[in-house]
PDB file of N, H, CA, C and O in Angstrom:
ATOM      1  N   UNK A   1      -1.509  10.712  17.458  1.00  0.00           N
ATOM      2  CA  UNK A   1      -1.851   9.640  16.554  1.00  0.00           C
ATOM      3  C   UNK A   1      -0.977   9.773  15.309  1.00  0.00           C
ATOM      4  O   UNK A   1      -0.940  10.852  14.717  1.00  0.00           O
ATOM      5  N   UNK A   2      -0.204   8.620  14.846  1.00  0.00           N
ATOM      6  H   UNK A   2      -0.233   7.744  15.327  1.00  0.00           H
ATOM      7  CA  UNK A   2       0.584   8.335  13.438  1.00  0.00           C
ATOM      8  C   UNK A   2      -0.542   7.988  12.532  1.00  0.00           C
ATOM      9  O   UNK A   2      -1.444   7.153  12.599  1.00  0.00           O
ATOM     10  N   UNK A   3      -0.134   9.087  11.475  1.00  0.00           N
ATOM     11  H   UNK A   3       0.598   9.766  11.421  1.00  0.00           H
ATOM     12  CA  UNK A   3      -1.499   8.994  10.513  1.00  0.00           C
ATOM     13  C   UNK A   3      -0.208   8.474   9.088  1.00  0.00           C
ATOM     14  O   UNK A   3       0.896   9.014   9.166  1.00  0.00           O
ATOM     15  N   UNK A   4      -0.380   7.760   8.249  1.00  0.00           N
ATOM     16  H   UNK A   4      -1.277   7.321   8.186  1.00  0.00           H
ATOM     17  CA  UNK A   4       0.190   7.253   7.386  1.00  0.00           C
ATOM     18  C   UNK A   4      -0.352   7.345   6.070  1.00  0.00           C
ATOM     19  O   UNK A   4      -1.557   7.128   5.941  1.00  0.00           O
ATOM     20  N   UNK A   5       0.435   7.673   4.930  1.00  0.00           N
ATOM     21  H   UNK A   5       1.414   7.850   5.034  1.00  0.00           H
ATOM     22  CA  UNK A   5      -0.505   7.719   3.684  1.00  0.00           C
ATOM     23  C   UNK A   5      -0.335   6.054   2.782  1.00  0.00           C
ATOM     24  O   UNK A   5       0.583   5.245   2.915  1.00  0.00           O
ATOM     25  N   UNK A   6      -1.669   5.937   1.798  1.00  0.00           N
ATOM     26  H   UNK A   6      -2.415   6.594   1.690  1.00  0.00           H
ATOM     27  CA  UNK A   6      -0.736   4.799   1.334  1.00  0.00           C
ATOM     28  C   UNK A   6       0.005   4.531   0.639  1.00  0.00           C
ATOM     29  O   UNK A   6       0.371   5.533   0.025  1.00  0.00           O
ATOM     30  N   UNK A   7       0.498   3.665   0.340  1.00  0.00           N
ATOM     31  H   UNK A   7       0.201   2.851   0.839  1.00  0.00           H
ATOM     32  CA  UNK A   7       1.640   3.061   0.002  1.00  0.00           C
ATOM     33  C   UNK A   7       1.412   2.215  -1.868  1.00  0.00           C
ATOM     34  O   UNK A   7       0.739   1.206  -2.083  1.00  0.00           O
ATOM     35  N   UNK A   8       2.300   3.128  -3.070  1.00  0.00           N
ATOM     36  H   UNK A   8       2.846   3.948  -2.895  1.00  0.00           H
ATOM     37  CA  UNK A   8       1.914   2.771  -4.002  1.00  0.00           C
ATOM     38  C   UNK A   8       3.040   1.661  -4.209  1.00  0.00           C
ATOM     39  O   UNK A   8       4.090   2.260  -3.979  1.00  0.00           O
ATOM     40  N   UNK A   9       3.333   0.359  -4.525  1.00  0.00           N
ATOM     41  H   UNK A   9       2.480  -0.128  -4.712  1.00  0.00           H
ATOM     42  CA  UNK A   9       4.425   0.134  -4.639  1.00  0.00           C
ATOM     43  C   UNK A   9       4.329  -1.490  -5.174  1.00  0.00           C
ATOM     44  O   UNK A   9       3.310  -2.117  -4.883  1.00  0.00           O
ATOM     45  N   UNK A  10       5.580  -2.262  -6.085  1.00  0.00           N
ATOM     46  H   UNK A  10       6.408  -1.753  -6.321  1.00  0.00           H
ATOM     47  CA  UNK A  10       5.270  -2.883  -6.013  1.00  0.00           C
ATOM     48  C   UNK A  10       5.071  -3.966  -4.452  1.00  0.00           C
ATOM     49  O   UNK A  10       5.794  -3.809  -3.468  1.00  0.00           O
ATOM     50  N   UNK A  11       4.219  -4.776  -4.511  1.00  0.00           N
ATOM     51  H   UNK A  11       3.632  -4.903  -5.311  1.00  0.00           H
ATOM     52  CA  UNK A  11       3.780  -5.422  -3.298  1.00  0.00           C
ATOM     53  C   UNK A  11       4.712  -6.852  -2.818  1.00  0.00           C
ATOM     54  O   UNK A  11       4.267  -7.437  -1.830  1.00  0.00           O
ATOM     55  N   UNK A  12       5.951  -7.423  -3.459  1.00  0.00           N
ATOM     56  H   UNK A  12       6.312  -6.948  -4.262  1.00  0.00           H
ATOM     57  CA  UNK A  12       6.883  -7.989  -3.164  1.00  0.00           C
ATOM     58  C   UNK A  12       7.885  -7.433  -2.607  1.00  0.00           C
ATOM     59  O   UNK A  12       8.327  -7.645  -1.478  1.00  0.00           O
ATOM     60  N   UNK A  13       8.294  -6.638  -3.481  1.00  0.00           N
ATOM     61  H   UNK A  13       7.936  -6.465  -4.398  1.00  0.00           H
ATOM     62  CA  UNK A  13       9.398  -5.814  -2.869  1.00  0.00           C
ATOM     63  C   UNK A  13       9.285  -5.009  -1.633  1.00  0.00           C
ATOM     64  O   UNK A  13      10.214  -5.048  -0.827  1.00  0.00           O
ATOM     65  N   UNK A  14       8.125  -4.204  -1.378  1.00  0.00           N
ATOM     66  H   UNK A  14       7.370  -4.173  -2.032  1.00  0.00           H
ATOM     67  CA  UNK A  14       7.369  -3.528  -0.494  1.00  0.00           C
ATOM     68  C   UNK A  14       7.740  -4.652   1.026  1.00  0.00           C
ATOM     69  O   UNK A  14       8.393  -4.344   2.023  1.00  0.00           O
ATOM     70  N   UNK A  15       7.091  -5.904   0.732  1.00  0.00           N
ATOM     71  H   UNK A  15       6.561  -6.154  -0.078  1.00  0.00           H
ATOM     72  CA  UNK A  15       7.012  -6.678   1.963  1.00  0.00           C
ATOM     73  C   UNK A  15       8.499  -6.951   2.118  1.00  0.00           C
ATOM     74  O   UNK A  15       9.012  -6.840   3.232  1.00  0.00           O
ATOM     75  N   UNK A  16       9.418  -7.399   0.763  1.00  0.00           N
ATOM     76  H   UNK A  16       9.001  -7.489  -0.142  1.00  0.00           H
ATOM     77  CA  UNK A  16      10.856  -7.380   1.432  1.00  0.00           C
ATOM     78  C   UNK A  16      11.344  -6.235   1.986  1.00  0.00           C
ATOM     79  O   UNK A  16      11.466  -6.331   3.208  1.00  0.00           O
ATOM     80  N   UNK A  17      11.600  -5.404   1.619  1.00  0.00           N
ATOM     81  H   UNK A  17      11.501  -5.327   0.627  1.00  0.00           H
ATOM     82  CA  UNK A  17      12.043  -4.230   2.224  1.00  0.00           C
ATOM     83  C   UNK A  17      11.601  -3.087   3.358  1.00  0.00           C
ATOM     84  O   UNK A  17      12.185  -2.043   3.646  1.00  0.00           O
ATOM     85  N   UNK A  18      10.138  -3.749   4.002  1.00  0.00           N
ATOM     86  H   UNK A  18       9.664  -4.597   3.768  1.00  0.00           H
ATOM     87  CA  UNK A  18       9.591  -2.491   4.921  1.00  0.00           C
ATOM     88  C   UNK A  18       9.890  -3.028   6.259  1.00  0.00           C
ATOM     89  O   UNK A  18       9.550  -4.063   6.832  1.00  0.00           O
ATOM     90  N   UNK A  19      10.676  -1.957   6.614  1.00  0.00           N
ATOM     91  H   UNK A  19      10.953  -1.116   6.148  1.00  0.00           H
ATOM     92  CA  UNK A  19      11.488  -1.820   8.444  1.00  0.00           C
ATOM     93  C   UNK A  19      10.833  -1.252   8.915  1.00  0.00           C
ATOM     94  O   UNK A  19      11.163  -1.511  10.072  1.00  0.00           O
ATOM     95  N   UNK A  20       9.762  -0.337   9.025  1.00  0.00           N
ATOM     96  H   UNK A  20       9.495  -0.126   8.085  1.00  0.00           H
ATOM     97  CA  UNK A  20       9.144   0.918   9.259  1.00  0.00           C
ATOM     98  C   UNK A  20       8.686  -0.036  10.855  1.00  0.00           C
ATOM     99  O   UNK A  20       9.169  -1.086  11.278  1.00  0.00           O
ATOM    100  N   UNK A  21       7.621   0.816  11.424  1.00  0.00           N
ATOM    101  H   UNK A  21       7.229   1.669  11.081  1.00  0.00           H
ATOM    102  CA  UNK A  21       6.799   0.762  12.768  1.00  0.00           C
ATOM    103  C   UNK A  21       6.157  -0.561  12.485  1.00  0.00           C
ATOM    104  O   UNK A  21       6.122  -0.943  11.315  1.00  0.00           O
ATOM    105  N   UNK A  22       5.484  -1.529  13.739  1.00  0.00           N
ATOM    106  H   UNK A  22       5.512  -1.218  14.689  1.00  0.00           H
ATOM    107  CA  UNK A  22       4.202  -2.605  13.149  1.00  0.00           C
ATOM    108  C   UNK A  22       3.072  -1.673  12.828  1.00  0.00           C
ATOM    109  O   UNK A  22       3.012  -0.528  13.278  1.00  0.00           O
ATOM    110  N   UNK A  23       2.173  -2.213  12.027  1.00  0.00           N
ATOM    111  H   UNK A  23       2.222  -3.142  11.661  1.00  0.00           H
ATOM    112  CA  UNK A  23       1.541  -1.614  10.984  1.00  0.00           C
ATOM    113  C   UNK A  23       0.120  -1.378  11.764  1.00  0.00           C
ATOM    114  O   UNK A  23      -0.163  -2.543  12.045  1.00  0.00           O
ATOM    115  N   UNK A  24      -0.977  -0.548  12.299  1.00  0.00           N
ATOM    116  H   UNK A  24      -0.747   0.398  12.071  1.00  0.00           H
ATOM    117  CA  UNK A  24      -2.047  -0.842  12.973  1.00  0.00           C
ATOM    118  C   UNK A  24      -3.001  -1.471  12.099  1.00  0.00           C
ATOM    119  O   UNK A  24      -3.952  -2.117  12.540  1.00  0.00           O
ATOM    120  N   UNK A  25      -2.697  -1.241  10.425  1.00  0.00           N
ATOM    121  H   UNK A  25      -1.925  -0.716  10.066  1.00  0.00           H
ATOM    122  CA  UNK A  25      -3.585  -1.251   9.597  1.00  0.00           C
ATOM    123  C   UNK A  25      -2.747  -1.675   8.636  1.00  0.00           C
ATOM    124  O   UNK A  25      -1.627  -1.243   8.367  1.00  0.00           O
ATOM    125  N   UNK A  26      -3.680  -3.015   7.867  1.00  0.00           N
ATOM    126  H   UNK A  26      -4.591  -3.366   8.086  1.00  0.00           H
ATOM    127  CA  UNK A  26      -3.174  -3.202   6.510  1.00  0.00           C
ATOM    128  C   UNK A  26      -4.427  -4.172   5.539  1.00  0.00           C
ATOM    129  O   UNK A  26      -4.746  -5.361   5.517  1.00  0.00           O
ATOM    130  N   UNK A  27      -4.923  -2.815   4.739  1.00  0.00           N
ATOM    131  H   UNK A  27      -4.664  -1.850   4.758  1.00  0.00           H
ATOM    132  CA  UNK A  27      -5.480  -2.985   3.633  1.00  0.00           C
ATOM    133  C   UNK A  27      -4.928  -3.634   2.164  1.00  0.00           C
ATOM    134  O   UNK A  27      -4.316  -2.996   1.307  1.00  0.00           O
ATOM    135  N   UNK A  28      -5.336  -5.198   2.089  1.00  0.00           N
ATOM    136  H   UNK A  28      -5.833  -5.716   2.785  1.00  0.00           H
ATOM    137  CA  UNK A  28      -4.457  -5.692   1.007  1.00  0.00           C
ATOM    138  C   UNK A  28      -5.796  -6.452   0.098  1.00  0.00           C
ATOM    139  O   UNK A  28      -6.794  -7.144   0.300  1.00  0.00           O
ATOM    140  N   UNK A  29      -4.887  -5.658  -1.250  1.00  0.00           N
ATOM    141  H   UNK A  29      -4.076  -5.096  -1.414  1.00  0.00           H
ATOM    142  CA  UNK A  29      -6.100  -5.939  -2.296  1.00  0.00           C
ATOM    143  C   UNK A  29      -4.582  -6.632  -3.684  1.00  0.00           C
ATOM    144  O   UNK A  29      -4.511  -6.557  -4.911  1.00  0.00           O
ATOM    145  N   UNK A  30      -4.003  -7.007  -3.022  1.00  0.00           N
ATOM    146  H   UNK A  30      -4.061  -7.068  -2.026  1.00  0.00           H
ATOM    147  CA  UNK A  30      -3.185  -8.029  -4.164  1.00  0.00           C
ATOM    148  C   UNK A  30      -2.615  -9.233  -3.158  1.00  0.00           C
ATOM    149  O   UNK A  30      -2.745  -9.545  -1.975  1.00  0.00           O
ATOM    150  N   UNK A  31      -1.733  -9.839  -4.619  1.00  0.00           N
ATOM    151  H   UNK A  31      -1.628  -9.586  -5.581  1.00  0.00           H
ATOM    152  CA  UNK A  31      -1.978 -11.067  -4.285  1.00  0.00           C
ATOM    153  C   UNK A  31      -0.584 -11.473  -3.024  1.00  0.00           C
ATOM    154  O   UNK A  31      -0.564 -12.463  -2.293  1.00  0.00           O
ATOM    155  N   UNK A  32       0.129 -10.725  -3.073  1.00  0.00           N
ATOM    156  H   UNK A  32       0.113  -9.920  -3.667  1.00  0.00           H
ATOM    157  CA  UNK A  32       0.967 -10.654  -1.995  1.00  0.00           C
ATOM    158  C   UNK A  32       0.294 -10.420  -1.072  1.00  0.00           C
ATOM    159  O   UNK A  32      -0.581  -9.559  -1.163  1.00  0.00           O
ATOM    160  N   UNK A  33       0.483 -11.036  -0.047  1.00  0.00           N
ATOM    161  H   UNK A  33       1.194 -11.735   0.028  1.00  0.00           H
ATOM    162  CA  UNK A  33      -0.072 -10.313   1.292  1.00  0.00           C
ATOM    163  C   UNK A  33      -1.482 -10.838   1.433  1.00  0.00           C
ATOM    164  O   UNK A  33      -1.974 -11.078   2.535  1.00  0.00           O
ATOM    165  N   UNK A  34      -2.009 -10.980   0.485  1.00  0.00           N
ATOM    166  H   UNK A  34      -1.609 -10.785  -0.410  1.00  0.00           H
ATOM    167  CA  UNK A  34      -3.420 -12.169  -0.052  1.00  0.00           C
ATOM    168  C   UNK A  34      -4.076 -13.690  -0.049  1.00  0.00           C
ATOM    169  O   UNK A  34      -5.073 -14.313   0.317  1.00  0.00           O
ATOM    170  N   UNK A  35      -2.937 -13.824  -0.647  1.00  0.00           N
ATOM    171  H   UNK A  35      -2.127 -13.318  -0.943  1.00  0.00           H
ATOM    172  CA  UNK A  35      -3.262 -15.505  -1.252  1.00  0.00           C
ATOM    173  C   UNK A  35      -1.502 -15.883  -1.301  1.00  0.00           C
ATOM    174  O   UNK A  35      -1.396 -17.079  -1.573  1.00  0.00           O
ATOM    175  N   UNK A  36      -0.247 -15.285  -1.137  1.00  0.00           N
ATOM    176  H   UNK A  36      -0.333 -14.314  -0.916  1.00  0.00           H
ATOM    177  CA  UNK A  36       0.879 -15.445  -0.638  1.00  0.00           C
ATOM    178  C   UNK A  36       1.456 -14.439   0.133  1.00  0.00           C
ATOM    179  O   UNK A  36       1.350 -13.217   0.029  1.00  0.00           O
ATOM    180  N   UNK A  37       2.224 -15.278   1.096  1.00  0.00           N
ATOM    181  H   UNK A  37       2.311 -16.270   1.180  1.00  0.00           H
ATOM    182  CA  UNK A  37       3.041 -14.643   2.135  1.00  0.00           C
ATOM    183  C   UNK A  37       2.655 -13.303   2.845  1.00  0.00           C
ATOM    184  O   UNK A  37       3.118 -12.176   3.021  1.00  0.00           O
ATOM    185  N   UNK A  38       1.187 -14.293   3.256  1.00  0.00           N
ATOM    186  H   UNK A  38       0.812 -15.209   3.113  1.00  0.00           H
ATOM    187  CA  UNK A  38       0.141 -14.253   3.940  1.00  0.00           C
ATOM    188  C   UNK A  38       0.945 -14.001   5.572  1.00  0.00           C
ATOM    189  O   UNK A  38       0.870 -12.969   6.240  1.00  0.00           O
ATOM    190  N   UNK A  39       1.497 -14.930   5.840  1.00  0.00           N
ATOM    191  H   UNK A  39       1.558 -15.768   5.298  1.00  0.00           H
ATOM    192  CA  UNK A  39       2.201 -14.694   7.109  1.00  0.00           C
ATOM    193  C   UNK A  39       3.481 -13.899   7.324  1.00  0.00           C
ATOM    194  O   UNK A  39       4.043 -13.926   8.419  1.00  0.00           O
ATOM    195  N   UNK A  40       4.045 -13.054   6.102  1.00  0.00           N
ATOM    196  H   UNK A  40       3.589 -13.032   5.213  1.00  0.00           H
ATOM    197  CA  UNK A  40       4.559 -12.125   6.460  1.00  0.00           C
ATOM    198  C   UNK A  40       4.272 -10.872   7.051  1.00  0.00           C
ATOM    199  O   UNK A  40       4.626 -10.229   8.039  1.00  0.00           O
ATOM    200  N   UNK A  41       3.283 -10.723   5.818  1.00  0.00           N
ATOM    201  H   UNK A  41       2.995 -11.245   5.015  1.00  0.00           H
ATOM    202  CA  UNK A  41       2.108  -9.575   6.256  1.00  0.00           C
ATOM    203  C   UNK A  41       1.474  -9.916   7.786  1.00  0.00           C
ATOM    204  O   UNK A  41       1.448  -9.257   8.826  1.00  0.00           O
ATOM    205  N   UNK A  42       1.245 -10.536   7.622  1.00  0.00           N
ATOM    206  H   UNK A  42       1.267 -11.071   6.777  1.00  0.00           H
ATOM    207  CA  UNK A  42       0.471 -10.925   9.114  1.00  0.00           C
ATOM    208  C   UNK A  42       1.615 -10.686  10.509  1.00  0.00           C
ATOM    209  O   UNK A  42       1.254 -10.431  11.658  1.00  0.00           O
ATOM    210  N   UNK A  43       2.940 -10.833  10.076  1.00  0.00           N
ATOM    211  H   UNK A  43       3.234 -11.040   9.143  1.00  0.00           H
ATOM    212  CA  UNK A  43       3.993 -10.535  11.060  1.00  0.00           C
ATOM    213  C   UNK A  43       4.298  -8.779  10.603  1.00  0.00           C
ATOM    214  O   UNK A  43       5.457  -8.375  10.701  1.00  0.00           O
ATOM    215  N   UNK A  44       3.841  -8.379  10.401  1.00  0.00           N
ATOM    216  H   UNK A  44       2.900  -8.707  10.323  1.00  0.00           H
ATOM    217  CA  UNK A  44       4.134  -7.034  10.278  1.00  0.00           C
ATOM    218  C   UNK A  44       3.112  -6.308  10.861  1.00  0.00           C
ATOM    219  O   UNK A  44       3.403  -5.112  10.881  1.00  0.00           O
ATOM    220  N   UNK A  45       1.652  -6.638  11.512  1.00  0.00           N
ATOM    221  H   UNK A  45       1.416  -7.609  11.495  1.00  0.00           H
ATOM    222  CA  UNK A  45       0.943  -5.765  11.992  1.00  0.00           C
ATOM    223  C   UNK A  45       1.444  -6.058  13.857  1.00  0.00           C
ATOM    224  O   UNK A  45       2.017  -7.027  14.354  1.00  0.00           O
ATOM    225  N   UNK A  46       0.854  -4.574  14.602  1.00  0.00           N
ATOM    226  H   UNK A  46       0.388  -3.787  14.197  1.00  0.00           H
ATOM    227  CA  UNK A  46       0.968  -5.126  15.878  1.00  0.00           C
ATOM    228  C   UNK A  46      -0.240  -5.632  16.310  1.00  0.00           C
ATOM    229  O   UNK A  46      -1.303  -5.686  15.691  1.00  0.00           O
ATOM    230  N   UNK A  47       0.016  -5.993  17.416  1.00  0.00           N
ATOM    231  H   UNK A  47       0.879  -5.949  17.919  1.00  0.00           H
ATOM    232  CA  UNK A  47      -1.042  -6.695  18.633  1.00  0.00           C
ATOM    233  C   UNK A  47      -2.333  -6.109  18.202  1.00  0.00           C
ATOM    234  O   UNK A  47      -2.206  -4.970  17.753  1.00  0.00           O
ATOM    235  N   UNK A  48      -3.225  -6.455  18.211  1.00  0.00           N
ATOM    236  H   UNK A  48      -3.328  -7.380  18.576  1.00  0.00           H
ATOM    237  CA  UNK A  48      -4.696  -6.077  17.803  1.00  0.00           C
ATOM    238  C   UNK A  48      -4.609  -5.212  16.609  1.00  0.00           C
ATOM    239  O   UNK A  48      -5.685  -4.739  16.243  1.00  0.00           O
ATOM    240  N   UNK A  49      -3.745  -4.957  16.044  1.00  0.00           N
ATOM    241  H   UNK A  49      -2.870  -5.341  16.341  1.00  0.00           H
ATOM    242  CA  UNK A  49      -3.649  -4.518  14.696  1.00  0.00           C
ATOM    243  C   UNK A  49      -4.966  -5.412  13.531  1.00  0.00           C
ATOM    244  O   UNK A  49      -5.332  -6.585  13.452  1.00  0.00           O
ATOM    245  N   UNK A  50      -5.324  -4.235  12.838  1.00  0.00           N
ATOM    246  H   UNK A  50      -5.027  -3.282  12.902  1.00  0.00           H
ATOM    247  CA  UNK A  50      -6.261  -4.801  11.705  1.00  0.00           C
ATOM    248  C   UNK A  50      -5.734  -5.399  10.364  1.00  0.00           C
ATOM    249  O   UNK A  50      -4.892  -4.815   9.683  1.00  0.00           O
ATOM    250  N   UNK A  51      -6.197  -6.411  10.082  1.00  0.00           N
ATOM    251  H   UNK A  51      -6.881  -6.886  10.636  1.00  0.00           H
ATOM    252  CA  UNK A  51      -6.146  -6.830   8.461  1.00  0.00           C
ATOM    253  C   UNK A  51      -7.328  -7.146   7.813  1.00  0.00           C
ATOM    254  O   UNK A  51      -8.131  -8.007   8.173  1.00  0.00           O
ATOM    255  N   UNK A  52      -7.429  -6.271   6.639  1.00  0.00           N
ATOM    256  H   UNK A  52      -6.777  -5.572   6.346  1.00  0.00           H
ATOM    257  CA  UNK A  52      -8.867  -6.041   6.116  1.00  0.00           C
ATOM    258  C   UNK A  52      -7.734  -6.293   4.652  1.00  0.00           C
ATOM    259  O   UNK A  52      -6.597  -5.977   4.301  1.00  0.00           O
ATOM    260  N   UNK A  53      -9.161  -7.223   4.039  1.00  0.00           N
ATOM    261  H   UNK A  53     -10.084  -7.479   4.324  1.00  0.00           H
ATOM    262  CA  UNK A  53      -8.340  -7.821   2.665  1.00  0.00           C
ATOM    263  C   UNK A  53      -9.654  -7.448   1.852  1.00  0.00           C
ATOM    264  O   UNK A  53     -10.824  -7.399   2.231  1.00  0.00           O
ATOM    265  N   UNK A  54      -8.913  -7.129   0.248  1.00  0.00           N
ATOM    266  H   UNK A  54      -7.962  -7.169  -0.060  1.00  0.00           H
ATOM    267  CA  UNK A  54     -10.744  -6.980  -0.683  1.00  0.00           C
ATOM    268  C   UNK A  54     -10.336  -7.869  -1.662  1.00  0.00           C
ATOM    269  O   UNK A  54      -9.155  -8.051  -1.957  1.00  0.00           O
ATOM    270  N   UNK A  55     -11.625  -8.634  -2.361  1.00  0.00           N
ATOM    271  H   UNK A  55     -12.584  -8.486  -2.122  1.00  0.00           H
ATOM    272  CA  UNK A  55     -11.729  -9.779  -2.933  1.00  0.00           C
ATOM    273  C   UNK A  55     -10.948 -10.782  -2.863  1.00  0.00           C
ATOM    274  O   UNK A  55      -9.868 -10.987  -3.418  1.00  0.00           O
ATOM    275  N   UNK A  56     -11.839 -11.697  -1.805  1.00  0.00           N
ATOM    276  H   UNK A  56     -12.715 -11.529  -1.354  1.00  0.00           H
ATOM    277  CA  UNK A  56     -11.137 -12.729  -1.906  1.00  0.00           C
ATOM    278  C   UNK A  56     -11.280 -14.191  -2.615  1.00  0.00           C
ATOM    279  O   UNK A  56     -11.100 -15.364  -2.285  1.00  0.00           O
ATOM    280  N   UNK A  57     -11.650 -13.563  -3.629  1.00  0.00           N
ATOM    281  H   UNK A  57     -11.796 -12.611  -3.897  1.00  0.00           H
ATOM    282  CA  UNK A  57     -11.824 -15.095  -4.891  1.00  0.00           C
ATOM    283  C   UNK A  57     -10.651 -14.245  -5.696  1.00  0.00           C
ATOM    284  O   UNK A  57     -10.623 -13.014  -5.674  1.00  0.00           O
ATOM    285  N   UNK A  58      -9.507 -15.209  -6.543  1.00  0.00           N
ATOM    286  H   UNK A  58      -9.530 -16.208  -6.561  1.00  0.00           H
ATOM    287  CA  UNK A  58      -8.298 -14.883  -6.948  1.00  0.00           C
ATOM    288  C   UNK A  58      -9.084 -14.861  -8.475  1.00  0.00           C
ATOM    289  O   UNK A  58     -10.078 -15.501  -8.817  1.00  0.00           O
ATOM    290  N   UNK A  59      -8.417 -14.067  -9.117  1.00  0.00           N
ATOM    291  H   UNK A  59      -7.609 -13.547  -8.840  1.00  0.00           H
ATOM    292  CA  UNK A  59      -8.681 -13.847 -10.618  1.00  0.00           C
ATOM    293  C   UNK A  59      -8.692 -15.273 -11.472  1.00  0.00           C
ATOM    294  O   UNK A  59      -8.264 -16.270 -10.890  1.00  0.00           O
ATOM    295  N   UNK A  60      -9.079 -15.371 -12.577  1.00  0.00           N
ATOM    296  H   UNK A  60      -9.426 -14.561 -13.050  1.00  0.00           H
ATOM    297  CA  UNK A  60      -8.613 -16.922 -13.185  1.00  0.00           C
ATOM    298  C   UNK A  60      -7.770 -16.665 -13.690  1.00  0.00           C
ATOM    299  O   UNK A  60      -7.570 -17.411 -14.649  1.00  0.00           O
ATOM    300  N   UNK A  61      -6.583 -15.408 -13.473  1.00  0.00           N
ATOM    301  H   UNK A  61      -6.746 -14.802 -12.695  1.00  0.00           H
ATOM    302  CA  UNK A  61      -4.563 -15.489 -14.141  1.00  0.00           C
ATOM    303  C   UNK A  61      -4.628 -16.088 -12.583  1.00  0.00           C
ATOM    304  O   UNK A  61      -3.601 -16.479 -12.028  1.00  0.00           O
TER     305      UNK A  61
END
């Protein structure tokens, strides 16, 4: 089993730049990957891969 730590980073750049494995898991608590480019993230997990998102009402910024 590939055990992975997470990932501090900013969350634009992060999604431009990650080549790595498809992802089994992706915990997203910003707004990348959130409430935009939603379907990148979403092309980065594999086949039955999980996406678990926290709060999903957007801040009033």
């Amino acid at each position: 089993m590939l055990l992975a730590l997470p990932v501090l980073a900013d969350a634009e750049a992060w999604l431009d730049s990650y080549q790595g494995p498809p992802l089994a898991l992706a915990y997203v608590d910003c707004r990348p990957g959130k409430f935009r480019r939603l379907d990148d993230l979403i092309g980065l997990l594999e086949p039955g891969g999980l996406y678990v998102v926290d709060d999903l009402l957007p801040p009033p910024t």
